[in-house]
C-alpha positions, -999 to +999 in steps of 0.1 A: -758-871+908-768-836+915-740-835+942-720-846+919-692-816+911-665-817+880-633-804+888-623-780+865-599-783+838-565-765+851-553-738+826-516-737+819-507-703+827-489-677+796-467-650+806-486-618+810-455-601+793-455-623+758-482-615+729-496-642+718-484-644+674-515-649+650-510-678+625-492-672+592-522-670+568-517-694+537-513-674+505-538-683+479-533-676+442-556-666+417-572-687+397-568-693+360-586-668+344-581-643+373-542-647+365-525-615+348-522-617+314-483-625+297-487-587+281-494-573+316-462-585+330-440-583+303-410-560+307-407-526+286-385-535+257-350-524+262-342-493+236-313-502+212-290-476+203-286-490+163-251-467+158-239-491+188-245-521+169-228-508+139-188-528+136-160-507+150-144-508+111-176-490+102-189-470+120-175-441+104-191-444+073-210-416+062-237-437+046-246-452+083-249-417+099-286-414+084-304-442+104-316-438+138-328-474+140-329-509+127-358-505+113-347-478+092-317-494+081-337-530+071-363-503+051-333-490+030-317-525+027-351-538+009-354-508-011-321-510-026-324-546-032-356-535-055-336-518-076-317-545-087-328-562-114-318-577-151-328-542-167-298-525-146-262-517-159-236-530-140-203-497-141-168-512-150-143-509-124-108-497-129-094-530-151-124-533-170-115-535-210-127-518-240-148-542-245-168-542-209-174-506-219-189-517-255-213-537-236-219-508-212-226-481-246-251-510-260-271-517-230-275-479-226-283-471-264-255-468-280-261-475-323-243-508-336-222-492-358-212-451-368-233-452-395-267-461-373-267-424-357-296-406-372-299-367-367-333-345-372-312-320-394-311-324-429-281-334-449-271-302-464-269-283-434-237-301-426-203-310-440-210-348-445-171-356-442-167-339-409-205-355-397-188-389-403-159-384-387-177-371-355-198-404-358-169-426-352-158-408-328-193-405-308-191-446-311-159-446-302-167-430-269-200-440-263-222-417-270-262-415-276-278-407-302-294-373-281-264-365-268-244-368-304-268-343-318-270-322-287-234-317-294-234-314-331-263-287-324-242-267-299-213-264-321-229-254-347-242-226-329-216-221-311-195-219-350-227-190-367-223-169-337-183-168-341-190-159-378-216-135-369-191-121-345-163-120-364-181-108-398-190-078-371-153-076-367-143-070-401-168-044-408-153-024-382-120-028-389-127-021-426-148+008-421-120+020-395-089+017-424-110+037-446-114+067-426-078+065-417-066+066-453-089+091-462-075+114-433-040+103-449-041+102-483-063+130-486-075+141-523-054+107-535-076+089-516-093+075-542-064+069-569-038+054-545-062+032-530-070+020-568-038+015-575-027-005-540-060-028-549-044-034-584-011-043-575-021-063-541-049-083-564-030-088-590+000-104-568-016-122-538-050-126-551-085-117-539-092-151-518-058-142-497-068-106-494-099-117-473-095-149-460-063-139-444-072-128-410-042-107-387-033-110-353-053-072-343-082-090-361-086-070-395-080-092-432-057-089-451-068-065-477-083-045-449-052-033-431-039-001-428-006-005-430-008-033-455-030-014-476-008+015-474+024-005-483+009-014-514-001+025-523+038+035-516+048+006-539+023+014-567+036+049-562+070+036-571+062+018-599+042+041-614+074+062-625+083+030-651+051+012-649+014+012-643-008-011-630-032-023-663-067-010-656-078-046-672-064-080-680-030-088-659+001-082-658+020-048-660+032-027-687+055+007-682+045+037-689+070+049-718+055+016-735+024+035-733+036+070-739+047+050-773+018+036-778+000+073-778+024+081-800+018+056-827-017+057-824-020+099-827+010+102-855+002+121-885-022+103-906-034+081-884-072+073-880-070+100-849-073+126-867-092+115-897-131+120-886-137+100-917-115+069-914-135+042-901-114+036-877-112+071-861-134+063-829-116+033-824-085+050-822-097+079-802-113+055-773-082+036-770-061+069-767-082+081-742-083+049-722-041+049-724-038+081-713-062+077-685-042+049-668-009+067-674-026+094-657-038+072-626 
């Protein structure tokens, strides 16, 4: 048995030039819990350009130009919607009626009727005629109570600061016309301007004299020239008449000359100290001859 040999087992030969490959190595994956998580191998979200998703037919609008993102345009849209509720007033369009607007006024506060506006001035301190008429008017066109009396208040403003103005006015112009006639009538001053006073008085009458106002902004009885075309016609009438110093009308001046006359004949109360009637008579010459005298 010892003898015994084995023959050994023949080797195939293998080119000395050709590497022997490894084997391909089975791949092995992870196990449940060793697994990446979805959020690990989830993909950056894409960035969406929102003016890219706006329609072609809109994209111009300016109202779009603001947002950057959906977001901020779906923030806007909910906020808007907010606002919209039953306490909100719908405008009229175009073809809305008279009526559509009425419902508009009342919603917004508008009284019921003209009468239903109620001010915080008294009732004196405006022409009640005129305050009615403005309040149909303010109904008419819808307008609030504030904003009726804010205008009421402004023009009445506006109305004692055009009289203060214009009162300012006619002192000038007055004080103006007098220091012109002075320089022009001179020492007359005071008798021609008595008589043109007279005559203008007595034939347009003193509420036209003042309440007249002229284009260069004097009144009436304040203007120069007016003033001094009633002087050059009192002057003119003084050579048959004068203007009466009281009552109306006119009488001429040989009527008065007569009147002297008979009143300072001989043995006539005038010169009889001791007829009763002698001061009487004496007054009433005086006064005669004073206004024939200017």
């Amino acid at each position: 048995m010892e003898n015994q040999t084995t023959a050994p087992v023949e080797q195939s030969e293998q080119p000395k030039d050709v590497a022997q490959q490894p084997e391909a190595t089975p791949e092995v994956k992870d196990t449940v819990l060793a697994e990446a998580t979805t959020e690990q191998v989830q993909e950056d979200p894409k960035v969406i350009n929102f003016k890219e998703l706006i329609p072609e037919d809109y994209k111009d609008e300016k109202s779009l130009q603001n947002f950057a993102s959906m977001d901020d345009f779906v923030k806007s849209y909910l906020s808007a919607q907010k606002l919209v509720g039953a306490n909100k007033v719908a405008i009229p369009n175009k073809m809305a009626t008279d009526e559509d607007w009425d419902e508009v006024y009342k919603k917004l506060g508008r009284p019921d009727k003209p009468d239903d506006y109620k001010y915080s001035f008294k009732d004196d301190e405006i022409n009640q005629d005129q305050l009615k008429s403005f309040n149909e008017t303010a109904h008419r066109i819808g307008l609030l109570p504030k904003q009726a009396e804010r205008i009421i208040k402004f023009y009445n403003e506006l109305n004692e600061q055009q009289q203060a103005d214009q009162a300012k006015v006619f002192e000038e112009k007055q004080v103006e016309a007098m220091s012109n006639l002075k320089k022009e009538f001179g020492p007359t001053y005071n008798k021609r301007l008595d008589q043109a006073k007279k005559l203008a008085t007595e034939t347009l009458g003193t509420e036209m004299l003042n309440n007249t106002i002229l284009k260069d902004g004097s009144r009436l009885g304040d203007n120069v020239s007016v003033i001094k075309a009633f002087s050059m016609l009192a002057d003119k009438l003084s050579e048959d008449e004068i203007i009466k110093g009281e009552g109306t009308g006119y009488v001429t001046a040989s009527e008065i000359e007569k009147e002297i006359a008979e009143l300072t004949e001989d043995g006539s109360p005038y010169w009889n100290k001791t007829h009763p009637n002698h001061k009487k008579t004496v007054d009433q010459v005086f006064k005669l001859r004073e206004q024939l005298n200017g």
